[in-house]
LODRENMI-27067 format. One record per residue (C-alpha): residue number from 1; residue in one letter; x, y negated, z. Coordinates in steps of 0.001 Angstrom, whole numbers. Each point is the difference from the previous one (the first is absolute). Layout:
BEGIN
nr,rest,x,y,z
NUM,A,X,Y,Z;
...
END
This chain:
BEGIN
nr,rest,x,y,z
1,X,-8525,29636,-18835;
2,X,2803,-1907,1205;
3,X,-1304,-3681,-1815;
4,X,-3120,921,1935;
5,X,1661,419,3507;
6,X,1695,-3032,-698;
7,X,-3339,-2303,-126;
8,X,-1778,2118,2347;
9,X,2634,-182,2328;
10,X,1707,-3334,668;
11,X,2198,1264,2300;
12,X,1938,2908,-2143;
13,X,223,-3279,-2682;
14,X,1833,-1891,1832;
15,X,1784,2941,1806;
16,X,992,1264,-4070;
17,X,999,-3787,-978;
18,X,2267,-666,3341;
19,X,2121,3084,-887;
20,X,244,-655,-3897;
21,X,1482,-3724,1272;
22,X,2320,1642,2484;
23,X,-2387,-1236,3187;
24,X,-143,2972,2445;
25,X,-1953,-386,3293;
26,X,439,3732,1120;
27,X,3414,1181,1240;
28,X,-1057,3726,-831;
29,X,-553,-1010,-4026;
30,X,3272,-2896,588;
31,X,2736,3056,827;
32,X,-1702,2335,-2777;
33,X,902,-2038,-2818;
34,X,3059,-2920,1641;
35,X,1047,-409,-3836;
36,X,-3499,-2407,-638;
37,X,106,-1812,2953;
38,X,-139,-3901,-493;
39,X,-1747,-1230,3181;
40,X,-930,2187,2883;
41,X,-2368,-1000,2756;
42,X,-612,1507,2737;
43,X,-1505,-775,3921;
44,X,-905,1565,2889;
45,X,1947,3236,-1138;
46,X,1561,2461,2297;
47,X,3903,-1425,525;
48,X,1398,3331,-104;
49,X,-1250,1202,-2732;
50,X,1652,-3153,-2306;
51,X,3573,2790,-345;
52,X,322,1573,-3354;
53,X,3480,1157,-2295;
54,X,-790,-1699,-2730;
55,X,21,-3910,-633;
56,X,-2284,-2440,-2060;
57,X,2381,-1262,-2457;
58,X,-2629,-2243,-2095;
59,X,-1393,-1247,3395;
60,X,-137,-3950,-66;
61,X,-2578,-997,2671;
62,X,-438,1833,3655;
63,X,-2823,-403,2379;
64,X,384,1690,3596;
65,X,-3172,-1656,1657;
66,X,-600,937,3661;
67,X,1752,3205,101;
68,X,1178,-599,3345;
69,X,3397,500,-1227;
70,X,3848,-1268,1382;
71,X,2314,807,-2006;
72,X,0,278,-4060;
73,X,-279,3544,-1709;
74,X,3355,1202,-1457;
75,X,-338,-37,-3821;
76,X,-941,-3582,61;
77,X,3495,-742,-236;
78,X,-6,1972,-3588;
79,X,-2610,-2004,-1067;
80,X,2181,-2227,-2153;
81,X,-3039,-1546,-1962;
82,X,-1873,-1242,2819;
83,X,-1116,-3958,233;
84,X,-2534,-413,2600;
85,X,-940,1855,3365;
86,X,-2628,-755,1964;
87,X,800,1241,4021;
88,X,-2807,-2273,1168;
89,X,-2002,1444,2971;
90,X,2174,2308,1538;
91,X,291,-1396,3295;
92,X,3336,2277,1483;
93,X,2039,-1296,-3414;
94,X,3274,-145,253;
95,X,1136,-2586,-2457;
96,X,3171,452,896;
97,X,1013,3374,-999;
98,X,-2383,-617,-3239;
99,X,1923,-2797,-919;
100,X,3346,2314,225;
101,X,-1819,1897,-2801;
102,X,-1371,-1650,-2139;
103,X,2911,-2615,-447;
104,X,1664,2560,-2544;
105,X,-3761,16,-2388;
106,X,1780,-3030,-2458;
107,X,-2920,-888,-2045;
108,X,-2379,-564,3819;
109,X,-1741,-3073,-516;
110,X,-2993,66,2509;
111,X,8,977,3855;
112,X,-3487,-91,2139;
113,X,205,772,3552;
114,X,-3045,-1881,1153;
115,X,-2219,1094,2973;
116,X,3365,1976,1482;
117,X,355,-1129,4031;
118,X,3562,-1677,-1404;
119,X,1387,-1663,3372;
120,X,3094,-1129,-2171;
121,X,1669,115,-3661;
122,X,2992,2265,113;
123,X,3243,-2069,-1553;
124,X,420,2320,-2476;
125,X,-3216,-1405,-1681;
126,X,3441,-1578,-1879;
127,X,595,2966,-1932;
128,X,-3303,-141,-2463;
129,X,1946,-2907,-1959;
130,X,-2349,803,-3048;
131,X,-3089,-26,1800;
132,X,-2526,-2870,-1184;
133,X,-3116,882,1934;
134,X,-225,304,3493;
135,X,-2884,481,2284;
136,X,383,29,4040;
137,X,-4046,-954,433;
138,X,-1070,253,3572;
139,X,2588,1531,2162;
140,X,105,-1729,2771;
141,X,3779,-1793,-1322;
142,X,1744,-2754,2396;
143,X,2476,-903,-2507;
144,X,1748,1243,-3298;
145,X,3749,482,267;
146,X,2888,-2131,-1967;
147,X,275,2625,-1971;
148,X,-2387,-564,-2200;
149,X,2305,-2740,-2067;
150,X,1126,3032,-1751;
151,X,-2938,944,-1494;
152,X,1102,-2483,-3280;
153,X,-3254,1804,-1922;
154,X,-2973,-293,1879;
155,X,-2543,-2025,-1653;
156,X,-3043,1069,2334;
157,X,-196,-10,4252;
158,X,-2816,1274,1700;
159,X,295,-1377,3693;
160,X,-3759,-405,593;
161,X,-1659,1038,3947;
162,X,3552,52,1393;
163,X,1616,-2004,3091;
164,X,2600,-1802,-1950;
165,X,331,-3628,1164;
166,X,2737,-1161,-1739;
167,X,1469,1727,-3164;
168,X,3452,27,-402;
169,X,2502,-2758,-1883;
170,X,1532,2978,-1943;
171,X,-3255,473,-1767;
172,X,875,-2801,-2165;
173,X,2884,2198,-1058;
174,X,-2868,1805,-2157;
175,X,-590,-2554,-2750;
176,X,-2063,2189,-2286;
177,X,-3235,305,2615;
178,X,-3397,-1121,-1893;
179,X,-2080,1132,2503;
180,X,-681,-1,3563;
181,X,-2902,1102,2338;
182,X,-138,-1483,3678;
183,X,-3480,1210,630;
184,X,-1409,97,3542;
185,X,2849,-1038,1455;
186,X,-1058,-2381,2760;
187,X,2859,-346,2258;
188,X,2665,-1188,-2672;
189,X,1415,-3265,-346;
190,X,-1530,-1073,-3052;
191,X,1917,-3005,-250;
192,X,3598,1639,197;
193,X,-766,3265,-2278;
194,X,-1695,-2941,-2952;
195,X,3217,-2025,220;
196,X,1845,3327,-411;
197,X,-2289,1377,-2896;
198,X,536,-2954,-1956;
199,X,3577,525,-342;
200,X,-1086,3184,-2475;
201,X,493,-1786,-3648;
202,X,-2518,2643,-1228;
203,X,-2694,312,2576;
204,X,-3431,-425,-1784;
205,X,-2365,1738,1706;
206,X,-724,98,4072;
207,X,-2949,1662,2203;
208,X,-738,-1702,3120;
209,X,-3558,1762,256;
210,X,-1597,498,3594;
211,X,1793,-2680,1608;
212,X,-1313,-2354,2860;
213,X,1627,-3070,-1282;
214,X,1714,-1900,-2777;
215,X,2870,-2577,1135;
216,X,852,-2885,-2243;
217,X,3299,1327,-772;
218,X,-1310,1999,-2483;
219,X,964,-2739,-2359;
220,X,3338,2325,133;
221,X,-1152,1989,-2703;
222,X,137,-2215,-2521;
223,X,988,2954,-2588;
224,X,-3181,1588,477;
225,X,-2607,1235,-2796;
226,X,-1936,2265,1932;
227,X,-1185,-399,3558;
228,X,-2624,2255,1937;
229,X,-1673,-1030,3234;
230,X,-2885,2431,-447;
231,X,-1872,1123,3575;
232,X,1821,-2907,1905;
233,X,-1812,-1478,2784;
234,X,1536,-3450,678;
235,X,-2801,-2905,-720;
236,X,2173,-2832,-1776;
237,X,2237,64,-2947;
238,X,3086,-2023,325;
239,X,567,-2981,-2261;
240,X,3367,841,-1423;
241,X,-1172,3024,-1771;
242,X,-927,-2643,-2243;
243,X,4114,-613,-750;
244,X,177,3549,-1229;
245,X,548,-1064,-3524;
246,X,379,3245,-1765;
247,X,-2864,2074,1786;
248,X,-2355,1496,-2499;
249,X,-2353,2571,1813;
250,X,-1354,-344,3386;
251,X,-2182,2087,1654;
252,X,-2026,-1169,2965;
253,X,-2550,2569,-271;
254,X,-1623,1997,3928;
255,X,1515,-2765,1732;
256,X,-3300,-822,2272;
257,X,1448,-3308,2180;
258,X,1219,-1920,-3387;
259,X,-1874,-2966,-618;
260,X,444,816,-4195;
261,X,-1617,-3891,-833;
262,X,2835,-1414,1990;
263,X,2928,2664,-903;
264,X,-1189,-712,-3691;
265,X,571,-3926,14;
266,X,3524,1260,1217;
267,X,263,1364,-3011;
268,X,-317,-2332,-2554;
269,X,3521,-408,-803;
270,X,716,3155,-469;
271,X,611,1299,-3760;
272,X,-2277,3321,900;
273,X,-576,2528,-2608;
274,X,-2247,2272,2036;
275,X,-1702,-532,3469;
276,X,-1455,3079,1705;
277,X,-3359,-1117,2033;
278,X,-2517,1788,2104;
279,X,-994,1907,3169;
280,X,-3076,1221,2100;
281,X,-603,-4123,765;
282,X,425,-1251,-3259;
283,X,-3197,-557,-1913;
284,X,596,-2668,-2107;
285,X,2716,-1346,-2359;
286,X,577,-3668,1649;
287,X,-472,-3268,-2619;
288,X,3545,-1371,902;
289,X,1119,3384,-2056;
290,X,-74,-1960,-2880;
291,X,2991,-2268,831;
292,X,2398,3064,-668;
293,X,378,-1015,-3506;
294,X,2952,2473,-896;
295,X,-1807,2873,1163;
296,X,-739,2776,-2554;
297,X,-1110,2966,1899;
298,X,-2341,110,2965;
299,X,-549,3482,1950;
300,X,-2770,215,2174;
301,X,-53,3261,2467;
302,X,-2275,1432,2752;
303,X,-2423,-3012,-47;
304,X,-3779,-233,284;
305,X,-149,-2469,-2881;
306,X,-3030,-2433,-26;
307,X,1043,-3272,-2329;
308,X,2321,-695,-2298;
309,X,599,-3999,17;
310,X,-572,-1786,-3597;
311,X,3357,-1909,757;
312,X,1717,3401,-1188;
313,X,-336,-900,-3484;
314,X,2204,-3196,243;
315,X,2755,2518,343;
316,X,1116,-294,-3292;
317,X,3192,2370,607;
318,X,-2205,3256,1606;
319,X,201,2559,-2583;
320,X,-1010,3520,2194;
321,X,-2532,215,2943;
322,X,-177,3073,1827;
323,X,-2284,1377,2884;
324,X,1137,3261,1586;
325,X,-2521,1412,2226;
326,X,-2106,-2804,881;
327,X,-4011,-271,139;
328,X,-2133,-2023,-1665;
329,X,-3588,-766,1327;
330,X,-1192,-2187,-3185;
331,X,1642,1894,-2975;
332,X,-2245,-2216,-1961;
333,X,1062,-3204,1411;
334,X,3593,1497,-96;
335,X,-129,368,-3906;
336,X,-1444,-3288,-568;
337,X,2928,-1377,1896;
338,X,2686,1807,-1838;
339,X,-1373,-729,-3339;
340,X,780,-3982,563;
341,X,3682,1239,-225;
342,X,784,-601,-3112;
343,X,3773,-116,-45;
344,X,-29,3405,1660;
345,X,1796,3051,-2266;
346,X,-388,2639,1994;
347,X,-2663,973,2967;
348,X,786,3757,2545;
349,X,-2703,1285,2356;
350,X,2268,2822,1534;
351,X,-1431,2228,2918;
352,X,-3558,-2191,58;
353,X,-2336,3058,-593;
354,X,-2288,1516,-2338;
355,X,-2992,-1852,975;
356,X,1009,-3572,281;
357,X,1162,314,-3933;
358,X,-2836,1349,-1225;
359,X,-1471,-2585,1126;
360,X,2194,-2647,-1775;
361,X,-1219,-1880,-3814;
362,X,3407,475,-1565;
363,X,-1123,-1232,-3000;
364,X,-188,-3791,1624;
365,X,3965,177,-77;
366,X,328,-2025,-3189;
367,X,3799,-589,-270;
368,X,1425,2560,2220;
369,X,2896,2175,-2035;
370,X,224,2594,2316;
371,X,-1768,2283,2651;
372,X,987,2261,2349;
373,X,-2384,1789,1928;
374,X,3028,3218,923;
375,X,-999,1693,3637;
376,X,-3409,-631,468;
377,X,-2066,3096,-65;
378,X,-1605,-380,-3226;
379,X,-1431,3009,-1200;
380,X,-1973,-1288,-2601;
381,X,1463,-3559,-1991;
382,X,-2514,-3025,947;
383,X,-3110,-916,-2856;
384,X,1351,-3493,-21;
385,X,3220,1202,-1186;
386,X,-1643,1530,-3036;
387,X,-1333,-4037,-1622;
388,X,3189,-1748,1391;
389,X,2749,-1426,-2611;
390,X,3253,423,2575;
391,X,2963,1503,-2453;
392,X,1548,2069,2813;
393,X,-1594,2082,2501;
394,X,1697,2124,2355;
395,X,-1908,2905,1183;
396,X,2906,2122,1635;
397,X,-183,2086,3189;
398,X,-3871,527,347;
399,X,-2431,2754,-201;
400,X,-1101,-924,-3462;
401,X,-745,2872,-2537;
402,X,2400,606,-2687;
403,X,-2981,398,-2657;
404,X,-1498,-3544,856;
405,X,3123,-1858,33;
406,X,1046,1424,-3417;
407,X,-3754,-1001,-1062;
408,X,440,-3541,1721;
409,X,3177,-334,-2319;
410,X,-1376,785,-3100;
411,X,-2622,-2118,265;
412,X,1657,-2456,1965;
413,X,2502,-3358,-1997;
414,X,1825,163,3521;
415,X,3438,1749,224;
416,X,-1087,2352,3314;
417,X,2550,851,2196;
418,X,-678,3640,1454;
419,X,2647,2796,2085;
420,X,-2297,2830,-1084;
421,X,1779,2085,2435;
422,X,-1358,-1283,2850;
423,X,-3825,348,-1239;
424,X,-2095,2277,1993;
425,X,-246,3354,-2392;
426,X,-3024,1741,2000;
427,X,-3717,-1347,-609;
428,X,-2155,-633,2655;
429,X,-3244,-1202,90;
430,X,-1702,-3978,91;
431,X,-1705,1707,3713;
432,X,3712,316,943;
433,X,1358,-3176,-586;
434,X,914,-746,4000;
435,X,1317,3394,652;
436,X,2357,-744,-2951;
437,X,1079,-3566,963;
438,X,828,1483,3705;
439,X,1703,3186,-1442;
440,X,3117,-2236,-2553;
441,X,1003,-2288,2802;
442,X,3574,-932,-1817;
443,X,-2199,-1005,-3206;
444,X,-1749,-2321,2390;
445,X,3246,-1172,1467;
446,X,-626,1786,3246;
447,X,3442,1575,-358;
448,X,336,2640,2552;
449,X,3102,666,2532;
450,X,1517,3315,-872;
451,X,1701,2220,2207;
452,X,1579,3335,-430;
453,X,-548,2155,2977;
454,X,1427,3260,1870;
455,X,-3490,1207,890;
456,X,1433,2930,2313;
457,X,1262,-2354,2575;
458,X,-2251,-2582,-698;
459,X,604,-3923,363;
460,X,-1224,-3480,1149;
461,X,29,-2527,-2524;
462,X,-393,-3940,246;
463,X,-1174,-1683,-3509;
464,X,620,-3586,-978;
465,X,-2634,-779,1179;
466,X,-14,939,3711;
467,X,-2223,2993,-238;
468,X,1737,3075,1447;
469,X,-887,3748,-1318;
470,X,1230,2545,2682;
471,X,-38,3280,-1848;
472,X,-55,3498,2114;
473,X,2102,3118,-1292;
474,X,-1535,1711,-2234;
475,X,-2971,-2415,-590;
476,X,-490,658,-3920;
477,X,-1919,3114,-1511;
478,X,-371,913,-4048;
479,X,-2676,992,-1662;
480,X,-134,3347,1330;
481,X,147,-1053,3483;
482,X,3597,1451,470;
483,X,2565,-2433,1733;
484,X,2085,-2191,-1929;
485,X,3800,179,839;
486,X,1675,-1599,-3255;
487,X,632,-3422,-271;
488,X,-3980,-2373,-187;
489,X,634,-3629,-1817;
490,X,-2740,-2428,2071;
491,X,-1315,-2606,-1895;
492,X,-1719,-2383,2563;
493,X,-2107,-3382,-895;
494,X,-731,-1861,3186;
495,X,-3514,-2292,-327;
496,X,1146,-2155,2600;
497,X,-1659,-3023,-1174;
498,X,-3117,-1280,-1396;
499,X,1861,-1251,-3746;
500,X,1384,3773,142;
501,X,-3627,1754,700;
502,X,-1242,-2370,-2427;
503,X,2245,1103,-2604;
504,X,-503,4149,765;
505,X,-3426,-1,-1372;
506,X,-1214,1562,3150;
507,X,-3548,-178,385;
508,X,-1069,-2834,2957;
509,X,-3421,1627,309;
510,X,-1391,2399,1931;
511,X,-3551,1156,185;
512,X,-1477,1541,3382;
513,X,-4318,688,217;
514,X,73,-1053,-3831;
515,X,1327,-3421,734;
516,X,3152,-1905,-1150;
517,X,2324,-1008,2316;
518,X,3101,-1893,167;
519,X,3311,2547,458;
520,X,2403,-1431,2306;
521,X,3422,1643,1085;
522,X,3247,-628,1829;
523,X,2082,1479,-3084;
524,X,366,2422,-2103;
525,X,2660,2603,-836;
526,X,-64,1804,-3451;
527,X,2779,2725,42;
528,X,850,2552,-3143;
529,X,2583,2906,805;
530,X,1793,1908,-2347;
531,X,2274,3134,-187;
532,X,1509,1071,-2797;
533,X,-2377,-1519,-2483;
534,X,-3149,829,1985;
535,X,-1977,-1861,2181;
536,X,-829,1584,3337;
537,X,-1620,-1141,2915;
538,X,-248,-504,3138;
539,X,-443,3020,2672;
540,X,-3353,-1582,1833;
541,X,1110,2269,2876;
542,X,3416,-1779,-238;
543,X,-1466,-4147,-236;
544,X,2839,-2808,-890;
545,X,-501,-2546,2975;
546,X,102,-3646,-701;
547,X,837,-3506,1214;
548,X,-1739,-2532,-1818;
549,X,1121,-3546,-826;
550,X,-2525,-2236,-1303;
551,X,-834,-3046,-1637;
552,X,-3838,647,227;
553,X,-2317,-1644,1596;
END
């Protein structure tokens, strides 16, 4: 009985597996057994109700999301084992009195305070000597104090949305930094804080994503492998990123203004491993692509994808293409295209949808070593699969049966790649094939925003996105009808977009007097709540309100 619960019920699965691993996202089941507890997570919890005797001696990673808390809990201090606590999102934090704390937890590695209202970093940020990842996103910081010198450790800072216009000299006191994210910071001196980052000996990797320009002093960074300037909106690329000699992945990719022929040509001597393409605008891969002769990875995302230039194929170093979420309005034409690659090993379609690959003759992919086809919906492996000779396939994280991929690898010379775990257990019918699709959004990469809620006082919650949910007191009912007053998980996928509403499965047809019509909307919000390992719903007396923001036309 309890095997069959298991597959039947999802939820209790993953609820049974979390606590065998020492993952508890209840505080209730945390305090009734403190002994197993490896990582706790909790958010949105009542503050008050965070006091208990007893300590979590095993405890090595802490999550206190939006709890609307101040100051730590007491028996943090006991928690001798702990490594990483994420504080982000508690917007009355005072880092101060935490850091008084949790300076005496000797093996703390990781600190997250992101999304807190910080006006300033206290000095006695000095006292976390061993910490090696820190995380101040978006806080509204002017500055970061000399103090930081001291922290001899840190490998990772996470300045990014912040006010910061000049860092300080005594950041080149910490020599062991790797990586650095600047994101969205507009009003810094970009010139100062490069010359100052590139006196870090062990700097590899920087984020300068959502930024308005790029100065030439970027040829600062000279130590560089790994450089992000995803979702930036300046419209030329500077020449002397061409002097960054040991840069190996870029990523240019949602960054609408960039003329991507001309940033390309700046590219050419550049010893790039990987370059990371794409974007609402981008529709085709550009002829001049070919003059990146060192390039062995291209990653195409979010793209409508209409031609793929024959020039690719003098690119005798590309070893791995990859298109994540992108569209395809000639799947034919596309496969005829990729099958002139000859010198390609290795071909991913991640997040491109059950339809469009289908669609696709696999079997015209003569010399290809490896596919992937993970995150894409599939609930039944494509026919041209079945006559193609590629040795690997990876099948992983779809809605494939169990029973035909065993059957596909029996009959099948391929070695097939499959996490059976993730296959959808419960049969349903060939009629319910788009009720499926729009029911297993993370299978179809639609991952959704989760959110652990106080549903007695209710709350109003933004998502990445834009879209806010404001949910009324009391606004969730079980199955019985009865008000819901324990804790309700919300798992929310926003459609936002026409790539993301193509990628639900959701029907674009309706049919009024017997005719067909064309369904047109302004979004659309799927939301799942859970309490306790049930779903429940929403009181219809009691509606969530919400504030759209769209992409749709």
């Amino acid at each position: 009985r309890l095997i069959l619960e298991l597959i039947l019920f999802p939820e209790k699965r993953n609820a049974q597996l979390g606590a065998q691993n020492g993952v508890y996202r209840s505080w209730s089941e945390a305090i009734r057994d403190p002994y197993n507890v490896k990582e706790l997570i909790l958010s949105c919890h009542v503050v008050d109700g965070l006091e208990h005797e007893n300590t979590f001696p095993h405890l090595r990673r802490l999550t206190l999301k939006s709890m609307g808390m101040s100051e730590p809990p007491v028996w943090i201090a006991q928690c001798k084992n702990l490594e990483s606590i994420d504080v982000s999102q508690n917007i009355s934090l005072d880092l101060e009195k935490w850091i008084d704390v949790i300076k005496e937890l000797p093996k703390l590695k990781e600190l997250d305070a992101s999304y807190c209202g910080l006006l300033y970093v206290p000095q006695n940020i000095s006292k976390l000597e061993q910490l090696e990842v820190l995380r101040l996103r978006a806080n509204g910081l002017y500055d970061l104090p000399e103090e930081v010198r001291l922290l001899k450790s840190l490998k990772e800072l996470d300045l990014a949305d912040n006010l910061i216009r000049h860092l300080p000299v005594t950041i080149l006191h910490c020599k062991n930094i790797e990586k650095v994210d600047l994101s969205g910071m507009i009003k810094t001196d970009w010139s100062h804080n490069f010359r100052m980052l590139s006196g870090l000996p062990k700097l590899s990797c920087v984020h300068l994503e959502r930024i308005d320009t790029l100065v030439r002093d970027i040829r600062w960074l000279k130590q560089i492998d790994t450089l992000s300037l995803r979702h930036s909106t300046f419209y030329l690329m500077t020449d002397s990123i061409g002097t960054l000699g040991e840069l190996k992945q870029l990523d240019i990719s949602d960054c609408p203004n960039l003329d991507v022929g001309k940033a390309v040509e700046s590219f050419t001597n550049l010893r790039l491993n990987e370059l990371i393409l794409g974007g609402s605008y981008f529709k085709n891969l550009l002829y001049n692509i070919s003059k990146l002769n060192s390039v062995k990875s291209i990653v195409i995302r979010n793209s409508q994808f209409e031609r793929i230039p024959s020039s690719i194929a003098r690119m005798r170093k590309l070893k791995h293409l990859t298109f994540e979420s992108c569209i395809f309005p000639h799947p034919d034409r596309t496969m005829t295209q990729l099958s002139r690659l000859n010198r390609l090993d290795k071909l991913s379609f991640r997040h491109c949808g059950y339809d469009f690959l289908q669609a696709l003759d696999f079997s015209l992919l003569k010399d290809l070593r490896t596919l992937d086809i993970q995150h894409n919906g599939l609930f039944q492996i494509p026919k041209s699969i079945y006559s193609c000779s590629i040795p690997v396939i990876d099948l992983s994280n779809n809605l494939i049966d169990t029973k035909e991929v065993d059957q596909f690898k029996r009959s099948s010379n391929s070695r097939v790649i499959a996490d059976k775990d993730r296959y959808l257990l419960a049969k349903i019918d060939n009629n319910s094939t788009r009720k499926r699709q729009f029911s297993n959004f993370k299978n179809l990469g639609l991952v959704p925003y989760r959110q652990v809620i106080y549903p007695i006082v209710g709350q109003l919650i933004e998502l990445p996105t834009g879209t806010r949910l404001d949910i009324p007191p009391n606004a969730f009912i079980d199955k019985e009808g009865k008000t819901v007053d324990e804790d309700v998980e919300l798992r929310v996928v926003d459609l936002n977009s026409d790539q993301k509403l193509f990628l639900s499965g959701l029907p674009l047809v309706s049919a009024e007097s017997g005719k067909a019509l064309g369904f047109h909307s302004a979004g659309v919000i799927h939301i799942e709540a859970y309490s306790e390992g049930e779903k429940v719903e929403v009181d219809p007396n009691n509606p969530i309100k919400l504030q759209l923001a769209t992409q749709l036309a």
